[in-house]
C-alpha positions in Angstrom: -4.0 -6.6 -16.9 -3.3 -9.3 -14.3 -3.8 -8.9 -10.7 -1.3 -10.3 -8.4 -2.6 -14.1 -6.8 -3.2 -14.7 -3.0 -1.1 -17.2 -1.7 2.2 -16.2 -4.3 5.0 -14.5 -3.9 4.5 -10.8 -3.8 5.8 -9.1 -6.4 8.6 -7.2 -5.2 9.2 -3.5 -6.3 11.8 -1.2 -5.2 11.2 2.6 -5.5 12.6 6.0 -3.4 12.1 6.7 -0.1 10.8 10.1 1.3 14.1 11.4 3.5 16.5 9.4 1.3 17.3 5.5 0.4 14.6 2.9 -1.2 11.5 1.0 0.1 11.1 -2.7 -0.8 7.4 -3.3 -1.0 7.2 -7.0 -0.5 10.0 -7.6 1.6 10.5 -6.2 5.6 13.0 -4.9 7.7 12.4 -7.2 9.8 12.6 -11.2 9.8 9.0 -12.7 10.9 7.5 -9.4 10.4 4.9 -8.9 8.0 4.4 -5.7 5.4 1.1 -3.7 4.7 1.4 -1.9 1.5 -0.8 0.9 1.2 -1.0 2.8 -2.3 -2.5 6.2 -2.4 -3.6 8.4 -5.5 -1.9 11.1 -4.7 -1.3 15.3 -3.2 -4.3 16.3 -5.0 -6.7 13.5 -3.4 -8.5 14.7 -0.8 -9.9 11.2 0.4 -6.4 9.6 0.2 -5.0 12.4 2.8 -8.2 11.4 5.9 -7.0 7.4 4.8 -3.4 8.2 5.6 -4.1 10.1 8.4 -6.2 7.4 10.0 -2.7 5.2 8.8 -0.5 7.3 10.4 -3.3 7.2 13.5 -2.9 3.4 13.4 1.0 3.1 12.6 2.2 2.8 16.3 0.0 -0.5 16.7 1.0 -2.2 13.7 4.4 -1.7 14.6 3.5 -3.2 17.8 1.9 -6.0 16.1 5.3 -6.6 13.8 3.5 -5.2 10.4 5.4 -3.2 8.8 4.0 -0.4 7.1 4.3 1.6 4.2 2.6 3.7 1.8 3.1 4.9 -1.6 2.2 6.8 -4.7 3.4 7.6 -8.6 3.9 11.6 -7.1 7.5 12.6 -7.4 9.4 14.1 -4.7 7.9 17.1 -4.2 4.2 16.4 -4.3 4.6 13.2 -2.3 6.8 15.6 0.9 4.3 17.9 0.4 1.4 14.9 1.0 3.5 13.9 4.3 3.8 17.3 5.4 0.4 18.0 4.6 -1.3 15.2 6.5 1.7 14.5 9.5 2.8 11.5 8.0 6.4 9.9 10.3 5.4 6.5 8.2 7.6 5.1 5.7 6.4 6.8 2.4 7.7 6.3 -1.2 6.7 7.8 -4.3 7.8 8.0 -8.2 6.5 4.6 -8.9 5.7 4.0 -12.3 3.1 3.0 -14.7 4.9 0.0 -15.1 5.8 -1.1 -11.4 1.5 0.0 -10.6 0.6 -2.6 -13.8 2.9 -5.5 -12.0 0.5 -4.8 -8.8 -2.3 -4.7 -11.0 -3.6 -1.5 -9.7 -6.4 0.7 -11.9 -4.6 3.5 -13.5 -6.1 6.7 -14.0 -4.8 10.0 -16.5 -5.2 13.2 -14.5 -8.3 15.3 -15.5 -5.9 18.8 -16.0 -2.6 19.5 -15.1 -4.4 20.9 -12.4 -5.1 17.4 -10.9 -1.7 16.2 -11.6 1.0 15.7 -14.0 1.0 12.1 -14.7 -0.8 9.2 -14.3 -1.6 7.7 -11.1 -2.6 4.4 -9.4 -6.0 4.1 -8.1 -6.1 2.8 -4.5 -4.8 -0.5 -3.6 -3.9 -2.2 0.1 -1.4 -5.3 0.0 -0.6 -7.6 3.0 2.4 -9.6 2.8 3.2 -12.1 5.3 6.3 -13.3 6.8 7.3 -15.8 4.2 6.8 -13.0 1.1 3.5 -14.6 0.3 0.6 -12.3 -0.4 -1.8 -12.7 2.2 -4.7 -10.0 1.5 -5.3 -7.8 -2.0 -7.7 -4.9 -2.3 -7.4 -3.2 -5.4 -9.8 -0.4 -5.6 -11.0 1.8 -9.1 -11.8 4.7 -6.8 -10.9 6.7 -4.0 -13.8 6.1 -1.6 -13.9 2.2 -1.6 -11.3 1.0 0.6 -11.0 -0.9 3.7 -11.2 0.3 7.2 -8.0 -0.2 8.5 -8.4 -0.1 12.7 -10.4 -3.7 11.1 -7.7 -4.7 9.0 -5.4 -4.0 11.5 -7.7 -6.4 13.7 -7.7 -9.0 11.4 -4.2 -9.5 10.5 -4.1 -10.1 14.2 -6.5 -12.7 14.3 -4.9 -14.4 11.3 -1.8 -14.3 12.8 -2.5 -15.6 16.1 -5.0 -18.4 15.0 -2.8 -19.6 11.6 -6.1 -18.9 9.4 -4.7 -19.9 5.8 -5.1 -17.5 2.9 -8.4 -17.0 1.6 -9.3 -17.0 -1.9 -7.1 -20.2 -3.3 -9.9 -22.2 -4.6 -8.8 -22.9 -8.3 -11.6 -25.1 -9.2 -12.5 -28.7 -8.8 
């Protein structure tokens, strides 16, 4: 499996839209803006509902900050309205995405336990930044639902990139 490279163009995916239309992970609204991409396991994850909620506790100031943000998950309809109803979520969510579109993002993939769990497989956690120009800017693809990154300090640092022009991390490609 590859893993999406720092510094590249994101690669863009289009999938449905809680409340009608289509998200665009990897490209905003917004000229200038940039995109935080947050992909969640799913209605039966516990942990993924207190890191949304924290999201949805944080989405005013990223707006303010011109991120946009967006979070998403291989649920279909119904599991991912019940997620947003669940937790309280007025962020853009999206849901359906496939085995294939989670591969391109190079996300860990996991098959439910029992149908109990869920019906299909389902991405493991993973948090994309995309900057203005497309590129992606941050990557943190996760195998498991408890190792992800605080986001009031992500939220802090795309600040600090943004207003000091810190380059991408993670380009070196050897001497």
């Amino acid at each position: 499996m590859t893993r999406p490279a720092v510094a590249a163009p994101f690669p863009i995916q289009t999938i449905p839209r809680l409340g009608g239309g289509m998200l665009t992970l990897g490209v905003t609204e917004t000229p200038g803006n940039w995109q935080l991409v947050v992909v969640y396991r799913g209605l039966h994850c516990p942990l993924c509902k207190a890191y949304l909620s924290t999201l949805q506790d944080l989405f005013d100031g990223f707006t303010a900050d011109g991120v946009e943000v967006v979070a998403v998950s291989g649920d279909g309809e119904d599991k991912a309205r019940a997620f947003a109803d669940e937790v309280g979520l007025t962020l853009p969510v999206g849901y359906g995405m496939t085995t294939q579109q989670m591969q391109a993002l190079g996300l860990w993939i996991s098959t439910p336990r029992s149908p109990k769990e869920t019906d299909r497989p389902f991405p493991e956690p993973g948090l994309f930044v995309i900057n203005a120009e497309g590129m992606l800017q941050v990557a943190d693809i996760s195998n498991a639902p408890w190792a992800r990154p605080d986001l009031a300090f992500v939220r802090r640092g795309i600040a600090y990139v943004r207003q000091n022009g810190q380059p991408i991390r993670g380009t070196y490609s050897g001497a």
